[in-house]
C-alpha positions, 0 to 999 in steps of 0.5 A: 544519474536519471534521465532526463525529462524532455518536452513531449514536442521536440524532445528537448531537456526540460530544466528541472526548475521548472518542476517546482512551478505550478504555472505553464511554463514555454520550452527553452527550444520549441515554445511548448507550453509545459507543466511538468510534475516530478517525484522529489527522488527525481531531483535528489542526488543518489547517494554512493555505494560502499565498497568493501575494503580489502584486507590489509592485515592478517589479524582483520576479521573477514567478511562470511560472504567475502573472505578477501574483504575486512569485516564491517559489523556483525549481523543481529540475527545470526551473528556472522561478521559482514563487510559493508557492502553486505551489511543491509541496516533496517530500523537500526538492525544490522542484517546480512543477506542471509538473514533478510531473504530468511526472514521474508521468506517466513515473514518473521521480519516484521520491520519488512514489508512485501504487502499491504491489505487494502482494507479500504477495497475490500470493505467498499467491495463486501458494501457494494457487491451483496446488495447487487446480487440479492437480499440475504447477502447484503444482510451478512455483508452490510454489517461485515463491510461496517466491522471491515471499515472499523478495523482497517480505518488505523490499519497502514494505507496504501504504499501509493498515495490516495484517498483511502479513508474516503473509501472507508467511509463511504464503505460505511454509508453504503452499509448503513444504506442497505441495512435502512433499506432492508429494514424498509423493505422488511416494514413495508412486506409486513404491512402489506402481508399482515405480519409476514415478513421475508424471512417469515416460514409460515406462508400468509392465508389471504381472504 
């Protein structure tokens, strides 16, 4: 069982009916106006844990791992009988312990996530950074933090919750911003240089 929430003042059990409000609610002991926010795993019942059971029988198959427990199912990845406390069912495959550490050890368990790119953080970085540093940067990273924004934009967001498309999207302003202004800049230099630019290797002769 979790434990419980309490009111930050005297240390009282909050009700979990007041979770469910979007109003300030008093706590039953002290008075306190509280507004409490609860993820729904805190209110839901855990489910119980399987046992294996024990063999009755000396015809029963026997567990790999627990030769004193009676087989459950076999695994789907390398075929030895497991009892049901071993047995770890992921999107519809019967796995034992072995075989899950294997396959995320060599990342062939593609169904087993144990990370994330966060696209979203890493285009807004690539957008942001280059042009805080100098002009030949942001013109690499402009349209490298535009292709990065694409190609995450269907990519799985973040295990947490929050705004990541907001982050793609404004990865992609801030690239299409710099790339205007160094268009700007360069428009500007060979206006004011007679056809020189900032890129130009031959220097300009002034009269």
């Amino acid at each position: 069982m979790s434990p419980p929430v309490v009111c930050p003042n005297c240390s009282a059990p909050i009700s979990p009916a007041q979770f469910a409000t979007a109003q300030f609610t008093a706590c039953g002991d002290c008075g306190t106006p509280l507004l409490a926010r609860a993820f729904p795993a805190l209110l839901r019942p855990a489910p119980q844990g399987v046992s294996g059971e024990r063999i009755t029988d000396s015809g029963q198959a026997a567990c790999f791992y627990h030769p004193h427990k009676t087989a459950h199912v076999p695994c789907d990845a390398c075929g030895r009988f497991v009892c049901a406390l071993c047995d770890v069912e992921l999107h519809g495959q019967h796995l034992c312990p072995a075989c899950i550490e294997t396959g995320r050890r060599k990342g062939s368990l593609t169904t087993l996530e144990s990370r994330r790119m966060l696209w979203d953080n890493v285009a807004l970085a690539v957008a942001v950074l280059p042009p805080l540093l100098c002009l030949w940067p942001a013109i690499v990273g402009a349209p490298a933090a535009i292709f990065l924004a694409i190609f995450g934009w269907r990519k799985p967001r973040s295990v947490a919750p929050r705004f990541t498309r907001l982050r793609l999207t404004l990865a992609i302003v801030v690239a299409v911003l710099a790339l205007v202004g160094i268009g700007a800049l360069i428009y500007f230099l060979k206006q004011q240089g007679g056809g020189a630019t900032p890129f130009s290797m031959e220097p300009t002769i002034q009269e």
